[in-house]
N, C-alpha and C positions, 0 to 999 in steps of 0.2 A: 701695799706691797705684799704679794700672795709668793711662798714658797712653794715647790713640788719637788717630792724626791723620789728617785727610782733605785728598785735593787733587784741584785742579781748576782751570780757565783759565777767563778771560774774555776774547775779542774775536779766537779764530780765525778767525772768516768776516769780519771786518773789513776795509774800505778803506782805512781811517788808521786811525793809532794804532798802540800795542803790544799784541802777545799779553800779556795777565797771567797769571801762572799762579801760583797760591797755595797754599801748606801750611800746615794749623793743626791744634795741639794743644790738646788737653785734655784735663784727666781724667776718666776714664770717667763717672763721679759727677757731671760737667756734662748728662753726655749729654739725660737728664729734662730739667736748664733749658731746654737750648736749646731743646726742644722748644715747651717752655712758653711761651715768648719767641716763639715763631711763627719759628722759622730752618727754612726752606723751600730748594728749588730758585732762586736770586737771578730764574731769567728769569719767577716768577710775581708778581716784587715789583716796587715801583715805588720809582725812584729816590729816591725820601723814604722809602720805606721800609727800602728796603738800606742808605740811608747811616744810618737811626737806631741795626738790627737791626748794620750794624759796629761802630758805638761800644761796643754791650753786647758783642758777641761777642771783641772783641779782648780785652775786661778778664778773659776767663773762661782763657787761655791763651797761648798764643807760638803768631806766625805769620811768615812769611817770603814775598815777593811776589818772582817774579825777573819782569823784563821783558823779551819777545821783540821786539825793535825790527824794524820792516816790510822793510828792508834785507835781516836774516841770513833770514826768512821766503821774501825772495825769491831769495835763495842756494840754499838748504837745503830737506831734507825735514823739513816743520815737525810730523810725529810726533818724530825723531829727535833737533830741538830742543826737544819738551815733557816728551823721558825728561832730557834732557841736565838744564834744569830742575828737573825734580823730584829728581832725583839731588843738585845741587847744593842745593835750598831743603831736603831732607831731610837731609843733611848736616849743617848748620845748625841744626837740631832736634835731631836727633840729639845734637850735641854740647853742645849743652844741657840734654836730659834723658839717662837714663841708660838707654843701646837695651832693655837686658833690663827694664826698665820698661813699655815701649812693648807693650800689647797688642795693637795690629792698626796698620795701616797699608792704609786704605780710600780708592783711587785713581778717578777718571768714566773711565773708558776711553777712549784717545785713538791707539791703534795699539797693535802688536805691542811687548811690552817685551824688548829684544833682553838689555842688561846691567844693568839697575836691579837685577831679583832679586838677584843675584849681588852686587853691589856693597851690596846693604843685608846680605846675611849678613857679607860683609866685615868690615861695620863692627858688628857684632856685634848685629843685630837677630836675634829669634829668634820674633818673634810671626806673627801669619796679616798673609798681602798677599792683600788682596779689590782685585782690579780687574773693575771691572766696565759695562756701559755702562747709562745710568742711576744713577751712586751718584749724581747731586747730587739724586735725586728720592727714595732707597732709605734712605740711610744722614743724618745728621743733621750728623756732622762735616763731611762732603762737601758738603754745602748751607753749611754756614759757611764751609766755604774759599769755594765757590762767592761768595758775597755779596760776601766778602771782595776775592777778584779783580775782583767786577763794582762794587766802590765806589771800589775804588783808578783801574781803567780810567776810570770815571764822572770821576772828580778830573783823572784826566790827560786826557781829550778837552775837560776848559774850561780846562785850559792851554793845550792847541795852539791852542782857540778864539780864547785872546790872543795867544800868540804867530803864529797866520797866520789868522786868521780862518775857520777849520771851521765848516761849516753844518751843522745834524744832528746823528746819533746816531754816525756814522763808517762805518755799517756801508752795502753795497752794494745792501741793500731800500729803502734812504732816499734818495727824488729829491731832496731840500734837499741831503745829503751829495756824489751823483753829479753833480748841477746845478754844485756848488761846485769840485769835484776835475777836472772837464770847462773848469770858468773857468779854475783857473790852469795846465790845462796848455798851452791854448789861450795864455796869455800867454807860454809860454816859460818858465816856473818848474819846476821837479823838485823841491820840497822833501821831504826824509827821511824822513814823514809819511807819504807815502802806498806802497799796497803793489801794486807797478806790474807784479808777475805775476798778479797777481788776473783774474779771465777779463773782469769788468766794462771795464777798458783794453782789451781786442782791437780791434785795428783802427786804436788810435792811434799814434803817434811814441813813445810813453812805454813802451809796453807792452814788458816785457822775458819771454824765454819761458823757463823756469826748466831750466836745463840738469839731468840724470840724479844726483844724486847716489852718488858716489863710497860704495862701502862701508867701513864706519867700524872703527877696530878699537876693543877694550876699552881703549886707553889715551886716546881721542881724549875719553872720557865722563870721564876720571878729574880732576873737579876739586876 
């Protein structure tokens, strides 16, 4: 019985909300279902369709969601926080199934991966790491984490909707979203929410400019 799991984020080019960045397993023997099941790329689907296509896909394996809150995005080099992630949600997997188990580990490309390799032979993975740009359109698993990160994010932007009233989809193509994010900061409000390095703020009071980050060592990833 060989596992494979694919990861991938939802809502890096985002104005509000969190990065989601999600890992999911399966056994290889799923791989056919999902296909069959129509698990695609999440951004050719539509929100009725991702959150159906999650319901089936989470019951086929174990998946792990970490969330990048807009704050450490505007800290940080947000490649750097999506290995940190994956590192941590693969961990969690990991210690669930059993690493020599694990036939492949198929990543969407999202920067240079500085300590992840290293850190998964660590822990005693010995299978292929495919990172590549394109897995969530290439590889099958990768389109399930894919869905997966974009159903979760989906669920958290109509909570912020109640708790501050978000307009939109969050992201900075969407004038309902930038119309909304332009009202409160015109009020005087900063809430947590929104991601205030993002280039769309230039020019206003809010706008913070994201200082060089500091080079990290191997223990800084070790969680």
């Amino acid at each position: 019985m060989s596992w494979v799991i694919g990861v991938d984020e939802a809502g890096r080019g985002s104005l509000v909300g969190e990065l989601m960045l999600a890992c999911f397993a399966t056994k290889e023997e799923n791989l056919g279902l999902l296909k069959d099941m129509g698990v695609r790329d999440s951004k050719q689907l539509t929100p009725h369709s991702r959150e159906a296509l999650y319901r089936s896909i989470v019951r086929l394996g174990e998946f792990v969601v970490i969330p990048i809150p807009p704050a450490e995005i505007d800290r940080e080099n947000v490649n750097m926080l999506e290995e940190r992630a994956a590192l941590k949600g693969l961990k969690v997997l990991l210690s669930k199934l059993r690493p020599e188990l694990v036939k492949a580990i198929y990543i969407d490309k999202f920067g240079e991966l500085r300590v992840l390799p290293g850190e998964l032979k660590r822990l005693g993975f010995r299978g292929r790491l495919v990172v590549e740009p394109k897995a969530d359109a290439n590889y099958v698993v990768v389109s399930a984490a894919s869905i997966i990160a974009k159903a979760i994010r989906d669920r958290r932007i109509e909570v912020l909707r109640s708790m501050y009233g978000v307009e939109g989809s969050g992201y900075p193509s969407d004038p309902l979203t930038v119309s909304w994010v332009m009202k409160v900061l015109s009020s005087g409000a900063r809430p947590p929410i929104i991601r205030y390095s993002w280039g769309t703020l230039r020019g206003t009071n809010a706008f913070v400019r994201k200082a060089k980050s500091p080079r990290r060592t191997l223990e800084d990833f070790m969680v």
